[in-house]
C-alpha positions as CSV (number, residue, x, y, z in Angstrom):
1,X,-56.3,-5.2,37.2
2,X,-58.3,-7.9,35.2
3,X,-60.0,-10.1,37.9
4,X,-61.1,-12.5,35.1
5,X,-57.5,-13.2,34.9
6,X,-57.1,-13.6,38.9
7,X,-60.1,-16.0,38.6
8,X,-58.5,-17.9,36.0
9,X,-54.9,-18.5,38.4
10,X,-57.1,-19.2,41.2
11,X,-58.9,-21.7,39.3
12,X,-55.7,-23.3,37.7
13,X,-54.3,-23.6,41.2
14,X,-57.3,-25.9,42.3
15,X,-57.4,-28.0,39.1
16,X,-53.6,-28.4,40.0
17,X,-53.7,-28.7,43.9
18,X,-53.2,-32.1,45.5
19,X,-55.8,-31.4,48.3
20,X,-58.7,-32.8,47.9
21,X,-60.8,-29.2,48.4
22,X,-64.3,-31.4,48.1
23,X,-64.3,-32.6,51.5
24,X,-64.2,-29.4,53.4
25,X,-67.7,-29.0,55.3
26,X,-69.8,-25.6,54.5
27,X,-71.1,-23.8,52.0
28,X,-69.6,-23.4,48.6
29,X,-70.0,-20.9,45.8
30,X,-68.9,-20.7,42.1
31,X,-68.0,-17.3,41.7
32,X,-69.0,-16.3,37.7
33,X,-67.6,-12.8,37.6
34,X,-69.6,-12.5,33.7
35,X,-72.7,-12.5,35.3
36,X,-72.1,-10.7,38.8
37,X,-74.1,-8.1,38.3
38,X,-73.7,-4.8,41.1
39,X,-76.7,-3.1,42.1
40,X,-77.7,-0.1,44.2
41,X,-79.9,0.2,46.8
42,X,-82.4,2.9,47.0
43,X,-80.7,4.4,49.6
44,X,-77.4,4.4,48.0
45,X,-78.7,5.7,44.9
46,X,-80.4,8.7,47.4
47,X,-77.5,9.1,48.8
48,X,-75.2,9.2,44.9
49,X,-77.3,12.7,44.4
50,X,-77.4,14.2,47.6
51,X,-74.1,16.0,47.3
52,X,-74.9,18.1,44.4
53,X,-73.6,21.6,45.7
54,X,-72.5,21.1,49.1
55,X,-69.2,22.0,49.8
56,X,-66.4,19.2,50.7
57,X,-63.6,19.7,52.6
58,X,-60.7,22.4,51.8
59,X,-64.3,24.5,50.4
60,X,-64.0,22.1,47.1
61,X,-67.2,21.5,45.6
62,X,-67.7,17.4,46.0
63,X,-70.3,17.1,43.5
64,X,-72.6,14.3,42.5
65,X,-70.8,10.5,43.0
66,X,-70.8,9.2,39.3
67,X,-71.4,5.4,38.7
68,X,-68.0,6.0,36.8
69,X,-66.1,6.2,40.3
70,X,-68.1,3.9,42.2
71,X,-67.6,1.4,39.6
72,X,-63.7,2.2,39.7
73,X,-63.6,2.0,43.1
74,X,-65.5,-1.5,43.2
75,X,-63.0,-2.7,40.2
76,X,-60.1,-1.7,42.1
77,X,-61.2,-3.3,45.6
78,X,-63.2,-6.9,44.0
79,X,-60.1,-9.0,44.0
80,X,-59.5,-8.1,47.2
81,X,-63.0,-9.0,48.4
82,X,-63.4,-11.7,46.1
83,X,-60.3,-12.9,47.8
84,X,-61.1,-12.3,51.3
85,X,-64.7,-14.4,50.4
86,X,-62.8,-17.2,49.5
87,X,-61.1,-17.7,52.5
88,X,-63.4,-17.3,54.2
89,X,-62.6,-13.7,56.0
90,X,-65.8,-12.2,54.7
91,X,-68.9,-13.7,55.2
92,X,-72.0,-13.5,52.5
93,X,-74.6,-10.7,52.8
94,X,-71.5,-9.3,55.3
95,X,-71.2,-5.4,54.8
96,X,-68.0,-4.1,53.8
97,X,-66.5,-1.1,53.1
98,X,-64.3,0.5,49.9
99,X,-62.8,3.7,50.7
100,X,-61.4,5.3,47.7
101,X,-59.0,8.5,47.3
102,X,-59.9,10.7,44.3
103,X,-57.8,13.5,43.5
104,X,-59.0,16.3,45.5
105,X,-62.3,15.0,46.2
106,X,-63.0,13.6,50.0
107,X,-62.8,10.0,50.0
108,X,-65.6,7.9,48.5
109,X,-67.1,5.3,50.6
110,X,-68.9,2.5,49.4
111,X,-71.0,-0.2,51.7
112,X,-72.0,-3.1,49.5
113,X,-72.4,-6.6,50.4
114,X,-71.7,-9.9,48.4
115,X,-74.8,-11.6,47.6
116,X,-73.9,-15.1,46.6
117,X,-76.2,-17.8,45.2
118,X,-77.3,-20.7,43.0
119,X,-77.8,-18.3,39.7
120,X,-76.4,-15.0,38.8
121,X,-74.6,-13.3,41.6
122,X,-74.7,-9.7,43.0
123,X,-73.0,-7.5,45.0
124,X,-75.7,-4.9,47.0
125,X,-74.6,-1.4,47.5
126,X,-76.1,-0.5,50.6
127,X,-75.0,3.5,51.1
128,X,-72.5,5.5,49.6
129,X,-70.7,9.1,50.5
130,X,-68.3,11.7,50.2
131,X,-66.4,12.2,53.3
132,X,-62.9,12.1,55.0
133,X,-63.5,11.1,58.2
134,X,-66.6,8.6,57.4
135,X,-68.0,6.3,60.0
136,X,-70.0,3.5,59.8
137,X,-71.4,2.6,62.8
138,X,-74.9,1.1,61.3
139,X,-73.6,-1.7,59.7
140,X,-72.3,-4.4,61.2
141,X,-71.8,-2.4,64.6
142,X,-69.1,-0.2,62.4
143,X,-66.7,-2.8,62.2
144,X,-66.7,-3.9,58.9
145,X,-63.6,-4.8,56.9
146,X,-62.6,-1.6,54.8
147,X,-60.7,-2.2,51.8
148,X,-59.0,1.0,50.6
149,X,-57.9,2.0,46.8
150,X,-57.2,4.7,44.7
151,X,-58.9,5.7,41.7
């Protein structure tokens, strides 16, 4: 899914609406998906290594995490996030969580946050993991909103 194109609707939709969308109180962000750049945490890149070997579950090797299926799984969940942002359901810096099925593989998980600003945007990847049954209880008291896609 091209989010450049859901960006575009969502735009048109404003330009079009007969709300006046300017006199709503609070913050307000332009969201410029060209320069949104996603970058990982030293922790998470740790973290992208560490399961070189190690068995997952079933006995299936799990492998390193490649930036190929993080960046899948982020492509797959951004509209929903983006759209969640925009209504306000997901706060900025708030953590959230992408869990992603991958064939065989236990479950990618993904803790980024949004990172919006005057400037060029960024989304943070705070941690990242192979596992089923993954819990996150050290960000955001483990209650963060968990978006869930296949790759």
């Amino acid at each position: 899914m091209d989010f450049r194109l859901i960006l575009y609707g969502f735009q048109r939709f404003l330009a079009e609406a007969e709300i006046k969308y300017d006199e709503f109180a609070g913050d307000s962000y332009v969201i410029d998906l060209d320069n949104l750049s996603v970058v990982a945490s030293k922790h998470a890149e740790e973290r992208s290594r560490r399961h070189v070997g190690q068995r997952g579950s079933g006995g299936a090797r799990s492998g390193k995490i490649s930036r190929e299926s993080v960046m899948r799984a982020l492509d797959r969940a951004l509209p929903q996030i983006l759209d969640d942002f925009a209504n306000g359901e997901l706060d900025n810096k708030e953590a959230f969580h992408v869990r992603a099925e991958q064939g065989n593989q236990p479950a990618l998980n993904v803790i980024g946050k949004l990172d919006m600003r005057r400037g060029p945007d960024k989304m943070v990847l705070v941690t990242m993991m192979r596992k089923d049954d993954f819990r996150t209880d050290a960000f955001g008291g483990g209650r963060q909103k968990t978006y869930e896609v296949s790759i």
